[in-house]
C-alpha positions as CSV (number, residue, x, y, z in Angstrom):
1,X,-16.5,-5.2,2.9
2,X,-17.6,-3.3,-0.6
3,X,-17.7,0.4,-0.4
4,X,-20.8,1.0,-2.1
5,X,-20.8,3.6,-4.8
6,X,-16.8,3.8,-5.4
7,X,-15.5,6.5,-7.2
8,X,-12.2,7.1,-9.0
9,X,-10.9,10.4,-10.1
10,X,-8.0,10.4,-12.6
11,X,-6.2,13.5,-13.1
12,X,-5.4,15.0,-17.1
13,X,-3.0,17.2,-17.4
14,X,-0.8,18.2,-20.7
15,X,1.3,15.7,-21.8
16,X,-0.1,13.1,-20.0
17,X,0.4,9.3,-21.3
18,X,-3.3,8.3,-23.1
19,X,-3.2,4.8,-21.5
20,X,-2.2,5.6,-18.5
21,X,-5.3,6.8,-17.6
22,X,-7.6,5.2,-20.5
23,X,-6.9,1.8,-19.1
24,X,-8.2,2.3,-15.5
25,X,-10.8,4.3,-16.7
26,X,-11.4,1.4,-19.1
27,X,-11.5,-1.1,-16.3
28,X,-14.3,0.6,-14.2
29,X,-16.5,1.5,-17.4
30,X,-17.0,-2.2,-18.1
31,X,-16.9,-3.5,-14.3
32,X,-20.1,-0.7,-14.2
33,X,-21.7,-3.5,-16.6
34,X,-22.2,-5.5,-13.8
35,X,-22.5,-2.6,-10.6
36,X,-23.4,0.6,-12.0
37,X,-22.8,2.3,-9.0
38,X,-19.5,2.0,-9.9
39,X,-18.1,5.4,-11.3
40,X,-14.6,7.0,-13.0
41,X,-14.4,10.6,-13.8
42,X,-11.3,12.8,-14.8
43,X,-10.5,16.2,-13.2
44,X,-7.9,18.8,-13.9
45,X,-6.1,21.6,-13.0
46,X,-8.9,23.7,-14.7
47,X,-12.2,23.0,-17.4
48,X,-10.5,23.8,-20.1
49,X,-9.8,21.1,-22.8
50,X,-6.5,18.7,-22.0
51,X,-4.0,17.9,-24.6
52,X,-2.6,14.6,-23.9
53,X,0.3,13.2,-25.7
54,X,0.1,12.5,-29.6
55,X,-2.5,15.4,-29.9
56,X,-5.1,13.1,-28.3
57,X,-7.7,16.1,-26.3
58,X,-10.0,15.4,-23.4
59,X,-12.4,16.7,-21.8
60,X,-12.3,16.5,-17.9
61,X,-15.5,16.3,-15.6
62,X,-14.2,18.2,-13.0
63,X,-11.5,21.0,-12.2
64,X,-10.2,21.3,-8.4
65,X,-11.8,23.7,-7.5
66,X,-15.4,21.6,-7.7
67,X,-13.5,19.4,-5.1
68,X,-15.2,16.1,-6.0
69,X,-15.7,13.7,-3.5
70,X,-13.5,10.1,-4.7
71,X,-12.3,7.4,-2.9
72,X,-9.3,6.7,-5.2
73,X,-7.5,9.2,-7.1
74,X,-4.9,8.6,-9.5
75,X,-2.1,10.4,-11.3
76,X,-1.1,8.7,-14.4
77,X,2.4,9.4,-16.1
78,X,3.7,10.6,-19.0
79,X,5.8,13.3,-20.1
80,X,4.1,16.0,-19.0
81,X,4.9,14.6,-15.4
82,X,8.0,16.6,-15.4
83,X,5.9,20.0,-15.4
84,X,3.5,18.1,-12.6
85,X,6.5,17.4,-10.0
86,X,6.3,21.5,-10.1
87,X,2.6,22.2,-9.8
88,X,1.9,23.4,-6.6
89,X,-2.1,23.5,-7.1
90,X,-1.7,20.0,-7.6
91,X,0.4,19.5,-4.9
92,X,-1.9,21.4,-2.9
93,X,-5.0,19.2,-4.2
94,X,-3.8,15.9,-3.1
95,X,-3.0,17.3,0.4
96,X,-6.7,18.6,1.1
97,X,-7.9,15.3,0.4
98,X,-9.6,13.4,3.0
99,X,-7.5,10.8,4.7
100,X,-9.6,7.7,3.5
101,X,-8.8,9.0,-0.3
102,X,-6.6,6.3,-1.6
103,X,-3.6,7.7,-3.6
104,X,-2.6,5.8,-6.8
105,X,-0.3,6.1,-9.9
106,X,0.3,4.9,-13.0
107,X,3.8,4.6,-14.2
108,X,5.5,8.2,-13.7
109,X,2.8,9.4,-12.2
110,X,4.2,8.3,-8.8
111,X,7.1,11.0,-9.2
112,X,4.8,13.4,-8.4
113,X,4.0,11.6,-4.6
114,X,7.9,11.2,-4.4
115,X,8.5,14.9,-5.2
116,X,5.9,15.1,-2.3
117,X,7.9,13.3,0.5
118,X,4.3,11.1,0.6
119,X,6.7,7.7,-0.5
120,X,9.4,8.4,2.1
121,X,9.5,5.2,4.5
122,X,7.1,3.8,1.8
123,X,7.4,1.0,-1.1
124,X,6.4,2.2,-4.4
125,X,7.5,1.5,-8.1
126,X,7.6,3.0,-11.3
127,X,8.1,1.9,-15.5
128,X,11.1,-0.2,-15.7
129,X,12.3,-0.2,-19.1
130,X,13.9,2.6,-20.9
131,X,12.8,5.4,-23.4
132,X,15.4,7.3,-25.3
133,X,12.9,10.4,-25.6
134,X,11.8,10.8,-22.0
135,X,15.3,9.9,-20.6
136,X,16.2,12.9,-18.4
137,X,19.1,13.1,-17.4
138,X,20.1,10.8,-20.6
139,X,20.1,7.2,-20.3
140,X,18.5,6.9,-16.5
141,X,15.0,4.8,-16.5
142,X,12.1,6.0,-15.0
143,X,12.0,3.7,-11.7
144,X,15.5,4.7,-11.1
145,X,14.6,8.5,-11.3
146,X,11.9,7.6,-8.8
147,X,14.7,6.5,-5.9
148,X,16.5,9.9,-7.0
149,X,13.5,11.6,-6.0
150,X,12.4,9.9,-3.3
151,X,16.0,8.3,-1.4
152,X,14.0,7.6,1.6
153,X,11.3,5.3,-0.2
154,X,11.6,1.9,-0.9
155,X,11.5,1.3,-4.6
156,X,10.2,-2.1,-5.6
157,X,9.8,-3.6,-9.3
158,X,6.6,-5.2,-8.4
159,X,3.7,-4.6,-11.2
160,X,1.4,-2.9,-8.4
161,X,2.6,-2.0,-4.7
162,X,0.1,-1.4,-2.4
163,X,1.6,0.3,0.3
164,X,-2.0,1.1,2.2
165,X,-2.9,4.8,1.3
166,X,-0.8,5.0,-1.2
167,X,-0.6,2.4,-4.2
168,X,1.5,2.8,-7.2
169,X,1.5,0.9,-10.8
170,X,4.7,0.4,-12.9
171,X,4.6,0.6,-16.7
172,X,2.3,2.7,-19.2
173,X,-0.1,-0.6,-19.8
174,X,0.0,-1.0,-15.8
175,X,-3.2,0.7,-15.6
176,X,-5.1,-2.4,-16.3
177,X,-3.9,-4.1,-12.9
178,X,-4.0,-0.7,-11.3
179,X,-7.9,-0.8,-12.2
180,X,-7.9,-4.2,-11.5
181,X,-6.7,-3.8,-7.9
182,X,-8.6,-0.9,-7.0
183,X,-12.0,-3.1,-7.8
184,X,-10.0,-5.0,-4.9
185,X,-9.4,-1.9,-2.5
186,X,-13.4,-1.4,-3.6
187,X,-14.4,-5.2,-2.0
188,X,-15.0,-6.4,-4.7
189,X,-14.3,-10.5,-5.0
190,X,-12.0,-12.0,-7.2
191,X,-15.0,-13.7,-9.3
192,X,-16.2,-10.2,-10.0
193,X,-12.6,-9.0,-11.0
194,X,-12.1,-12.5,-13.3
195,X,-15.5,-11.5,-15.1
196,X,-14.2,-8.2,-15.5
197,X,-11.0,-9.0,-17.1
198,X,-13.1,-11.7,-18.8
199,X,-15.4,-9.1,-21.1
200,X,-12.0,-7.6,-21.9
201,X,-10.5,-10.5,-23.0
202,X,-7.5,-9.8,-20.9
203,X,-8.6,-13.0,-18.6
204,X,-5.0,-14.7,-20.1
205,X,-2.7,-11.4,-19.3
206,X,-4.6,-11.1,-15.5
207,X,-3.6,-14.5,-14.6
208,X,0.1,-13.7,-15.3
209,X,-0.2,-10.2,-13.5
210,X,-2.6,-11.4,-10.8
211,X,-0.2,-11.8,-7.8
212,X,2.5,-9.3,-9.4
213,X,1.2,-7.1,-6.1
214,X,3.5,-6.1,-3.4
215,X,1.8,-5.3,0.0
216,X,2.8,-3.7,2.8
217,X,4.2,-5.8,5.4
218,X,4.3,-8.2,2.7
């Protein structure tokens, strides 16, 4: 069944990887061609401009403390996910949510749930493949740091992993299946999601990702 009016609220903080959250963001801005009901906004830890990485600057809708009501809210990755596993507004944020507020990451981003205990007895995955300037401790990839976090959580190197509340992306251009999937979570068919990817002309690179999706009980 479609939820009518679905919202998505990415989060921007410093540091964070551009499209990690451009992509998903990306995804709902065209899929609104076609329902404008449809919405994606960005909040952050306050209303003051947000310096991602590469001196890219945003400007988020929303700060925590307006509270927005979302159905889906998603913490993308990037460097500045190290400072993030630490943030204890944050932290705090996610855990006044409502229950039926889907939690979702992009790449790194789903450190910050591990760091949580939220992905213990859960599946989740993270970016696979190296990079020699993030790698802390040296040499130790991303979705390997994720089980160091998280022991108790089932890491898996599916593309998206949709463990119910909680569903996590791997890989920095991840957030195009991420956006993808959440049209899913939405109820939205899979004719609207092919005429979606369609307009982007990432039809060819859906179909390879399409069933890249680890459920649970799955």
């Amino acid at each position: 069944m479609k939820i009518p009016g679905f919202r998505l609220g990415i989060y921007v903080f410093k540091d964070v990887e551009i499209v990690d959250f451009a992509a998903p963001h990306g995804v709902f801005s065209v899929a609104r061609r076609f329902d404008p009901e449809l919405e994606a906004f960005l909040i952050a830890d306050s209303m003051r401009s947000v310096q991602a990485q590469a001196g890219f600057t945003v400007l988020p809708n929303y700060c925590f403390n307006d509270q927005p009501a979302m159905d889906a809210f998603l913490i993308p990755g990037g460097y500045g996910t190290r400072q993030e596993l630490h943030n204890g507004r944050l932290h705090a944020f996610i855990r006044a949510l409502p229950e039926k507020t889907l939690l979702t990451s992009v790449c790194t981003g789903s450190w910050i749930y591990a760091k949580m205990g939220l992905l213990d007895g859960l599946a989740a995955t993270n970016r696979k493949e190296p990079d020699r300037v993030e790698a802390k401790p040296p040499g130790m990839v991303p979705i390997d740091r994720l089980a160091q976090i998280a022991p108790k959580c089932r890491v898996s190197r599916a593309r998206v992993v949709d463990a119910g509340r909680i569903v996590s992306a791997g890989g920095i251009a991840s957030g195009m299946e991420m956006g993808f999937h959440l049209l899913r979570r939405a109820g939205y068919d899979e004719a609207f999601i092919d005429d979606v990817a369609r307009v982007m002309e990432y039809k060819a690179a859906y179909d390879v990702y399409r069933s890249d999706i680890e459920r649970a009980g799955s």
